[in-house]
LUMZAMI-484006 format. One record per residue: residue in three letters; z, x, y negated of N, C-alpha, C in turn. Coordinates in steps of 0.2 Angstrom, whole numbers, plus 2048, in hexadecimal, padded with zeros to 3 digits. Each point is the difference from the previous one (the first is absolute). Example, Ala and Ser with C-alpha at 12.3 -4.5 7.8 and 13.67 -1.06 7.14 Angstrom:
ALA82784281C8007FC7FA8008047FA SER7FC7FE7FB8018047FA8037FC7FB 
END
This chain:
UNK4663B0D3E7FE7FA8048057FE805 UNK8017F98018098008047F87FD808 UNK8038028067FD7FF8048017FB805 UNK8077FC7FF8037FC8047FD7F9801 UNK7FB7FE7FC7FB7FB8027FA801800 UNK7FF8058007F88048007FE804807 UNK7F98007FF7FE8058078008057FF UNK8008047F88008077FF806804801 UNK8028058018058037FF8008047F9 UNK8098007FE8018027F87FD808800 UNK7FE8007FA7FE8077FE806805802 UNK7FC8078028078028038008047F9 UNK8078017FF8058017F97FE809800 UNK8038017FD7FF8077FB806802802 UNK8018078048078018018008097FE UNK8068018028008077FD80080480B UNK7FD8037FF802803808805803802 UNK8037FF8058058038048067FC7FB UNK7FF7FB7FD8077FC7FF8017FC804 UNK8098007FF8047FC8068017F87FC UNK8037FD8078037FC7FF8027FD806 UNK8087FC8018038018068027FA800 UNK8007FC8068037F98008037FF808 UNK8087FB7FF8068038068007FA7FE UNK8027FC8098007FA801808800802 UNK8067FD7FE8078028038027F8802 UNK8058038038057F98048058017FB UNK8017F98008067FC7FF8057FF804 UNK8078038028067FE8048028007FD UNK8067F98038057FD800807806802 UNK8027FD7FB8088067FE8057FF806 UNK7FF7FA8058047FF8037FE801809 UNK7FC7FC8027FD8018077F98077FF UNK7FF8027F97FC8048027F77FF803 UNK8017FA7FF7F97FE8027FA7FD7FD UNK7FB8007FD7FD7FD7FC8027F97FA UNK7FC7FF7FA8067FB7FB7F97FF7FF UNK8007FA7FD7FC7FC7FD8018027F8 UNK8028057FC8008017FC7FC8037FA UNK7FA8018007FB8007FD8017FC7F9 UNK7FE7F98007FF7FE7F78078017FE UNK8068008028068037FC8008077FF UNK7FD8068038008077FF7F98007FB UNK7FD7FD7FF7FA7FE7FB8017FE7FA UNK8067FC8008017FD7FB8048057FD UNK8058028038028077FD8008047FB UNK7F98028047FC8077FE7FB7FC7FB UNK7FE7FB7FE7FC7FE7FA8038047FA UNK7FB8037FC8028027F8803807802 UNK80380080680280A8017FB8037FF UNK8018057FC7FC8077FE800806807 UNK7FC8018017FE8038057F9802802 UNK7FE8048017F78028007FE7FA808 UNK7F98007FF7FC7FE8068027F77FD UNK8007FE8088047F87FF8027FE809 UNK8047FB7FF8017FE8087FF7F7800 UNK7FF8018077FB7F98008037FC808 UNK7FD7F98008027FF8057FC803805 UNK8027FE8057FB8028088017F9805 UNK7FD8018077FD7FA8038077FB801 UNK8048028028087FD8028038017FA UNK8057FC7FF8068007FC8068067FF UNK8028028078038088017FE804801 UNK7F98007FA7FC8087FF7FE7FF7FA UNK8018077FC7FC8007FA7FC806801 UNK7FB8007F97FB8068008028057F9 UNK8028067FE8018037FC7F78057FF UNK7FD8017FB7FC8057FF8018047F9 UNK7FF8058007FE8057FB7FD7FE7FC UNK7FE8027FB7FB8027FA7FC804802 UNK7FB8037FD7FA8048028068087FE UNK7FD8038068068078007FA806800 UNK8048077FD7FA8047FF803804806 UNK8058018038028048058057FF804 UNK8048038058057FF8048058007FB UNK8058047FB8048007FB7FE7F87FE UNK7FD8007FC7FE7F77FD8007FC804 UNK8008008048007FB80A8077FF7FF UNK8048067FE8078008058037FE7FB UNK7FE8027F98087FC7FD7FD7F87FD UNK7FA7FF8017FE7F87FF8037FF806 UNK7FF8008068057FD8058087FF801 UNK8018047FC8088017FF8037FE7FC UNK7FB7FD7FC8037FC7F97FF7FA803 UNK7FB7FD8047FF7FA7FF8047FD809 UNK8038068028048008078077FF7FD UNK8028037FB8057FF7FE8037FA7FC UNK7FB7FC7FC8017FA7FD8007FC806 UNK7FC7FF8058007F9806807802803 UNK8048068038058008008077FE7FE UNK8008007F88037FF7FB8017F7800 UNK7F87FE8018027F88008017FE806 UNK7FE8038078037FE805806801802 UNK8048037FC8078028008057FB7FD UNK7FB7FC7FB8047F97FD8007FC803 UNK7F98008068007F8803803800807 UNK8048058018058028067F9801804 UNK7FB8028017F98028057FF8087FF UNK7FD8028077FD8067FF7F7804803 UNK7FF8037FF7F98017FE7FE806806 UNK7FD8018067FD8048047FA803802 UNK8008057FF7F88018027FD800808 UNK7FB8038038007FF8077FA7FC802 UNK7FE8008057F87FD8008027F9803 UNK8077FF8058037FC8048057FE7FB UNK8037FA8028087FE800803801807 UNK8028038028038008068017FB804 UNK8027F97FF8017FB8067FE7FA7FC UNK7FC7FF7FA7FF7F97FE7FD7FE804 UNK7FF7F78007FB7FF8047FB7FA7FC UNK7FA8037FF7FD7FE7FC7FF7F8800 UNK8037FB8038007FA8018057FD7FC UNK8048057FE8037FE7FB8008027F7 UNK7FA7FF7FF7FE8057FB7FD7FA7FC UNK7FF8007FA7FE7F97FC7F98037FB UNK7FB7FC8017FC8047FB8017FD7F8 UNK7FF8077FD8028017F77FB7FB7FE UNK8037FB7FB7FE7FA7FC7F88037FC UNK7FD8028037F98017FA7F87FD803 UNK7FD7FE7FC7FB7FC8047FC805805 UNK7FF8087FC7FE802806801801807 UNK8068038008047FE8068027FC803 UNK8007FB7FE7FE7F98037F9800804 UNK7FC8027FD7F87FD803800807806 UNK8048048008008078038037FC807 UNK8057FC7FE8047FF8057FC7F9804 UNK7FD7FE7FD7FA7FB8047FE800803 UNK7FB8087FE7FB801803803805806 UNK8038038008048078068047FD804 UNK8037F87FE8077FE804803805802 UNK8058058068058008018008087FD UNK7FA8007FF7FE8098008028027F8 UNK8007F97FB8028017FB809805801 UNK8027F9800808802801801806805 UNK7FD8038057FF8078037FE8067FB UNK7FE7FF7F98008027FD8048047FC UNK8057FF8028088027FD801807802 UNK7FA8037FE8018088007FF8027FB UNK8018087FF8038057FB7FA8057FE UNK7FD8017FF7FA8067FF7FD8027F8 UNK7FF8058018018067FA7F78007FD UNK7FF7FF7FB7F97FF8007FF8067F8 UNK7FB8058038008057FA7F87FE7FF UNK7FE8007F87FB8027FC7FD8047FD UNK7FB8048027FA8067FE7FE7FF7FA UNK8018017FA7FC8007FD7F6804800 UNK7FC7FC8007F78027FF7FD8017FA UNK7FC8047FF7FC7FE7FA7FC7FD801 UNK7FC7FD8067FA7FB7FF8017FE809 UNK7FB7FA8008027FC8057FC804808 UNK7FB8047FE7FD803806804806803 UNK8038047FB8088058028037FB803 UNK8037FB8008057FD8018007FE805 UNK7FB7FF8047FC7FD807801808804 UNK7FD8037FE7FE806803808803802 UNK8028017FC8088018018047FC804 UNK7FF7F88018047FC8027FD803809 UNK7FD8017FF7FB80180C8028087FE UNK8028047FC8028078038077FE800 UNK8037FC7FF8078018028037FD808 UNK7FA7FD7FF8007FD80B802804802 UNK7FE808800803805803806801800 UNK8067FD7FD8048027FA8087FB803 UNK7FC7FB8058037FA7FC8077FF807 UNK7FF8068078088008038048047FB UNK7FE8057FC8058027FC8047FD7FD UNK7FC7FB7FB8057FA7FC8057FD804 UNK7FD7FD8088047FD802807804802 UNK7FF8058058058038008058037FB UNK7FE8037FC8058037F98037F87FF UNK7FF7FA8018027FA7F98057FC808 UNK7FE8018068027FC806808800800 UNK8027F87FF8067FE8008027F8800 UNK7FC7FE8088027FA801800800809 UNK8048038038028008068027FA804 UNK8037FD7FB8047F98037FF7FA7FF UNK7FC7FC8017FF7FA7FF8037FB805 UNK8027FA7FD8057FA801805804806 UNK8038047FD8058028077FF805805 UNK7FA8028017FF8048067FB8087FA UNK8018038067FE8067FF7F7802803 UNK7FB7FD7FB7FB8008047FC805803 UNK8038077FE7FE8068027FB8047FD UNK7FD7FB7FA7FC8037FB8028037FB UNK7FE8037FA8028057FC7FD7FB7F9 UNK7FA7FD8028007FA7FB7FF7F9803 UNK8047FD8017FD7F88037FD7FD7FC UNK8038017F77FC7FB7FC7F97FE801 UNK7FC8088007F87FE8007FF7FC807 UNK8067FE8047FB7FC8058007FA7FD UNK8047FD7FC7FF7F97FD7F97FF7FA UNK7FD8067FE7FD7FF7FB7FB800805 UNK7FF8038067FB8018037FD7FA803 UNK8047FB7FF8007F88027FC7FC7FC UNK7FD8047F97FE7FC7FD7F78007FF UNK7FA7FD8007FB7FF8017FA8057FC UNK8048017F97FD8047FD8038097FF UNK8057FF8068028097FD7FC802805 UNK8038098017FA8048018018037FA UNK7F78028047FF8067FC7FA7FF7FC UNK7FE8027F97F97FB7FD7F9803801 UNK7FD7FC7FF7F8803801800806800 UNK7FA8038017FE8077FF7FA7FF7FC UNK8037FF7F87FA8027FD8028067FA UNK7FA8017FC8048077FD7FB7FE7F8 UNK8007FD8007FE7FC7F98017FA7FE UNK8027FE7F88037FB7FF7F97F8801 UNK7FA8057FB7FC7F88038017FD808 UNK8018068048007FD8098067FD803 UNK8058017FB8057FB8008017FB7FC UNK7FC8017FB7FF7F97FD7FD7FA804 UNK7FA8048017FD7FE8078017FD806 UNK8078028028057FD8088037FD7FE UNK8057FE7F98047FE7FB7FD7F67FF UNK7F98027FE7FC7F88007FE7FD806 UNK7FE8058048017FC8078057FE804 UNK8078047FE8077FB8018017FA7FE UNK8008037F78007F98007FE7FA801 UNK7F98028007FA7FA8038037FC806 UNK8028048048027FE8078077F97FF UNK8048037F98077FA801805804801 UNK7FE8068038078008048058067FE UNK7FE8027F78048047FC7FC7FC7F7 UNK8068027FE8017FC7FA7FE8077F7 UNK8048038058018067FB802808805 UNK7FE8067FD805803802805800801 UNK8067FF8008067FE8008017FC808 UNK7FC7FE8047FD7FE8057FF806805 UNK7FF8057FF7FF806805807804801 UNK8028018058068028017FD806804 UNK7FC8058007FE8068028068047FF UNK8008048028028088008018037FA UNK7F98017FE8008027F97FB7FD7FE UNK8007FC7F77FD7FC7FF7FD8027F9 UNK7F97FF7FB8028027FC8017FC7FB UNK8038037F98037FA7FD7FA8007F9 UNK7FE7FA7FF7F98047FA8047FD7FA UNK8057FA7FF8048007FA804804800 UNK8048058028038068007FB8097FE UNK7FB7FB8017FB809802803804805 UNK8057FF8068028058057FD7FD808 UNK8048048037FE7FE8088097FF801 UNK8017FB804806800803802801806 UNK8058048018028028088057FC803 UNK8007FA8038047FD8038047FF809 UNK7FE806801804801806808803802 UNK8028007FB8088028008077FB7FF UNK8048018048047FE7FE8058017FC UNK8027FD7FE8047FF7FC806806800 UNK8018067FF8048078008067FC7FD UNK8078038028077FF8018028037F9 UNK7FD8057FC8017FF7FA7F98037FB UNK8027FE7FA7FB8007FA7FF8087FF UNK8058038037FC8098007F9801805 UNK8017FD8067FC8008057F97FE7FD UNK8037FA7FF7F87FB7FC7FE8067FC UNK8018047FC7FB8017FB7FF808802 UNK8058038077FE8068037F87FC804 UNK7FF7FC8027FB7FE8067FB8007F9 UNK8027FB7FA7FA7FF7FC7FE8077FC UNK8048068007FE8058007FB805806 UNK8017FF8057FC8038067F97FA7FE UNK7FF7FC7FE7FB7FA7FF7FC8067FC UNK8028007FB7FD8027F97FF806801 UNK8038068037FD8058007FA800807 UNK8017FC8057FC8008057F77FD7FC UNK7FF7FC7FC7FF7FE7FD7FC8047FC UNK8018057FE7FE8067FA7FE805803 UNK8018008097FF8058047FA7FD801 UNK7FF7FC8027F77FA8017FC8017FC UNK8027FF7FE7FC7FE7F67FC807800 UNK8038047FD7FF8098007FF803803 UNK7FF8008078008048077FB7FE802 UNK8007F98027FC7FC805800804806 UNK8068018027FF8028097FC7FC805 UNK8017FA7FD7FD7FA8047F97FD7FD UNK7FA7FD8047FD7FB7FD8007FA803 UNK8047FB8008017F98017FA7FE806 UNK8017FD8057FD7FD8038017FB805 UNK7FD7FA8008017F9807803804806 UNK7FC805805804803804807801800 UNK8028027F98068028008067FA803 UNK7FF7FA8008037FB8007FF7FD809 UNK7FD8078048017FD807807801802 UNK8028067FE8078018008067FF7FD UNK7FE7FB7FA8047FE7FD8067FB802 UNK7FF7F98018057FC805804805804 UNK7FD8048058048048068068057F9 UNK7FC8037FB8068047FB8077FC7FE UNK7FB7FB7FC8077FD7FF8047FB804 UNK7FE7FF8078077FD805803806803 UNK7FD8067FE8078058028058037FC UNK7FC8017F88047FE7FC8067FC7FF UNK7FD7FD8018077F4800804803807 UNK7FD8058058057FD8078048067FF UNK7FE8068008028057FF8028067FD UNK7FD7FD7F98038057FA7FF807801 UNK8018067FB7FE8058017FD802808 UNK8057FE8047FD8028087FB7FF803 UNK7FC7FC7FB7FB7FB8067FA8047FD UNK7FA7FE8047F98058007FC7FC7FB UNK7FB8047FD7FA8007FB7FC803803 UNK7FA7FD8007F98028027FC8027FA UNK7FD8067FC8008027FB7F77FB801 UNK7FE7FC7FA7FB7FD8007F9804800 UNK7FB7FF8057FC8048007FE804804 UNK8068018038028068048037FD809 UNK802802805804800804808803801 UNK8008037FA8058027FE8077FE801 UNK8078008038067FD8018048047FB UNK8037FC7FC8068057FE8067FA801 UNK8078067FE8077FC7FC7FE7FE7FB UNK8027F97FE8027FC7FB8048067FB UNK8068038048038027FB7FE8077FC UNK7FD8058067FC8048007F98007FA UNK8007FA8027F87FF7FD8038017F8 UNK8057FC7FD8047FF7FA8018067FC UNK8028068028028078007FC8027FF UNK7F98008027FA8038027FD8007F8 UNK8017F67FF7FC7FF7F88058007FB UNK8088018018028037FB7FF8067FD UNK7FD8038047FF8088027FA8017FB UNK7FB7FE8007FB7FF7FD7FF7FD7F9 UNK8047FB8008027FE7F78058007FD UNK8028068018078047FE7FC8007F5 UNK7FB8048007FF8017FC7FF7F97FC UNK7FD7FD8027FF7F97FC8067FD7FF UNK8058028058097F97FC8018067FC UNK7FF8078008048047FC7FD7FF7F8 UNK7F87FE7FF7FD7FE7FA8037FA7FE UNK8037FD8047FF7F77FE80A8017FF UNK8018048028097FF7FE8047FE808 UNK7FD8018038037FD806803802806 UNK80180B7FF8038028068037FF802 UNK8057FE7FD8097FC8027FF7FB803 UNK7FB7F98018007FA8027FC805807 UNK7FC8028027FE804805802804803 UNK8068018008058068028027FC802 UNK8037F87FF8057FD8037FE7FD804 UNK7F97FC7FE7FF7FF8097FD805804 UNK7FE8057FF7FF806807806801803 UNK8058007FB8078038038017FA806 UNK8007FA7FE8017F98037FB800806 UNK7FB8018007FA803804802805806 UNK8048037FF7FE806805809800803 UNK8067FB7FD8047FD8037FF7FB804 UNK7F97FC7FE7FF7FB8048057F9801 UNK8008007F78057FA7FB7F97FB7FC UNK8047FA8037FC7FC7FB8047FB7FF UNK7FF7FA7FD8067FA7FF7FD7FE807 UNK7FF8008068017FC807803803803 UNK8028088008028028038078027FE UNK8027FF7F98078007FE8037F97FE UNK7FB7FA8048047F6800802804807 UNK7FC802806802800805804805803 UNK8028047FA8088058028047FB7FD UNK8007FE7F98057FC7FE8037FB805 UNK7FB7FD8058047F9805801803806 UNK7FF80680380280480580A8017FE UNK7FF8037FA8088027FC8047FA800 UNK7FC7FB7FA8057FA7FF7FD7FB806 UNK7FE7FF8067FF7F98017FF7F97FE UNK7FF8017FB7FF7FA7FE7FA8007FA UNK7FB7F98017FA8027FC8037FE7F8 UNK8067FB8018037FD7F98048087FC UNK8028028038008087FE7F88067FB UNK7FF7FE8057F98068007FE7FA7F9 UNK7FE7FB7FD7FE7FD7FB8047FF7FB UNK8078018018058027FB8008077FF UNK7FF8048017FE8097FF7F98007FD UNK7FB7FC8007FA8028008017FD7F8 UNK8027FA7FD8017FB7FB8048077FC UNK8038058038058047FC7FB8057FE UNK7FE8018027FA8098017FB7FC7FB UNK7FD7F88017FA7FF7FB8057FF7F7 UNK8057FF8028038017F98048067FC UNK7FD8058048038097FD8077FE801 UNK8057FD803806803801802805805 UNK8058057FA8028058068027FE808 UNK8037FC8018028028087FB7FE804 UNK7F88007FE7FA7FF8067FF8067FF UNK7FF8057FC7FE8067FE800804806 
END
């Protein structure tokens, strides 16, 4: 049942559980000034008919594309479907003299000069949002759960509110926006925060009760479809998953699928354990979590839901890798969780290595020609 003119929401799909799926929103830079291109339907037209897993798409502006996965069984499968299809956009970007970065920021664009991509959606996006459309010209890493039924999926997507400065920090690498160093670990989510339906979703924990909240949106006009909710985490009932969209965009395709491995095994630790039972409460301390995650990154404080509790961000991280050691070790994934504890407990992330890179080179046109080098596996970013 397609739900885009309808008041029901689609049947949620049949999926297998704990499958992935990954999708990486990248910049387009110019070979020369290093600064955003309008490049998109040429890197598009490119990459038509290329053999590669998943597919790439446009996104809101013309100097951003969207790459996603295929449905992946584990971090292994995550990483080499990212590498294959990182490798072919490379390949064509390398013909058309442009280059390809990851990063939740561009370092000094200024979104005023940004064109929105030819598609009627985006058009109507940019009607309706005026300037906030084109301020949309950010980068964020969006992973998919797979569920086996739609009330798991609900119930999973509010245990992960506890869950959700983690993402931020492990993924946080947008420090600099239009020129300046804003002193956050993620700037991006303040732009999405701009938007009237993000947040965080209901608190319901069955699908008739969000069928239920779902017909009274729509009723109201003021959402069309899903596609329409830019929450946190959303779920996807044409996919059968839940989607986590709080990250940004990681500096490379290893990261992406270390983070979408801490997802999935975090994920199987819920599921099976259920340390938590999901509750509205939970979410008085949620807004206060995630601005300290966006300002401060591993450093900044968590308020454990439920509780008065203060922990480290980074501390906290440690804590829960600690705990679902066993689960990435069943699902294939110690080495992706190795890597970020290690990066964890250096207190590395891509905001903290954009903001060693402009310390060294001064210059942010530098820091986006090294960062273009590292999203393309060339040795001398290494």
């Amino acid at each position: 049942m397609n739900s885009e003119n309808q008041n029901e929401l689609p049947e949620f799909s049949k999926s297998d559980a704990l499958t992935l799926g990954i999708e990486l929103e990248l910049q387009i830079i110019g070979g020369q000034d290093y600064n955003l291109i309008g490049a998109a339907p040429d890197l598009l037209r490119e990459m038509a008919n290329r053999k590669h897993p998943g597919d790439v798409k446009p996104e809101m502006t013309d100097s951003m594309i969207e790459l996603s996965t295929d449905i992946c069984v584990d971090y292994n499968d995550a990483l080499r479907q990212l590498l294959s299809i990182r490798n072919q956009l490379v390949n064509q970007a390398d013909r058309l003299g442009i280059l390809l970065s990851g990063g939740g920021t561009h370092p000094f664009q200024h979104w005023s000069n940004q064109a929105i991509f030819d598609a009627p959606r985006f058009h109507l996006l940019s009607q309706l949002y005026g300037y906030l459309a084109k301020q949309f010209t950010i980068f964020g890493q969006h992973v998919h759960i797979g569920c086996p039924c739609p009330d798991r999926a609900l119930w999973l997507l509010h245990a992960f509110n506890r869950y959700i400065p983690h993402l931020i920090a492990l993924s946080a690498a947008s420090p600099f926006v239009q020129g300046i160093d804003t002193g956050f670990q993620s700037a991006r989510l303040n732009s999405v925060f701009a938007f009237p339906l993000s947040g965080r979703a209901p608190f319901v924990l069955s699908w008739d009760d969000f069928n239920a909240y779902y017909r009274k949106m729509i009723a109201t006009g003021v959402v069309k479809s899903m596609k329409d909710f830019y929450w946190d985490i959303r779920p996807k009932p044409e996919f059968g998953t839940i989607e986590l969209r709080v990250m940004d965009t990681p500096r490379t395709v290893e990261r992406a699928a270390q983070i979408a491995a801490y997802a999935q095994a975090l994920a199987r630790y819920l599921l099976e354990e259920r340390p938590i039972e999901p509750r509205e409460d939970d979410y008085l301390v949620y807004t206060f979590n995630r601005f300290q995650a966006c300002r401060f990154g591993y450093d900044g404080t968590l308020v454990v839901p439920g509780t008065a509790e203060q922990r480290n961000i980074g501390d906290d991280i440690i804590r829960t890798m600690a705990a679902i050691d066993v689960h990435a070790y069943d699902l294939g994934s110690t080495e992706a969780l190795n890597r970020l504890r290690t990066d964890v407990l250096q207190s590395r992330n891509g905001a903290s290595q954009l903001r060693a890179c402009f310390a060294k080179e001064k210059s942010l046109e530098e820091v986006v020609r090294q960062s273009s080098e590292l999203w393309a596996g060339r040795p001398e970013s290494q």
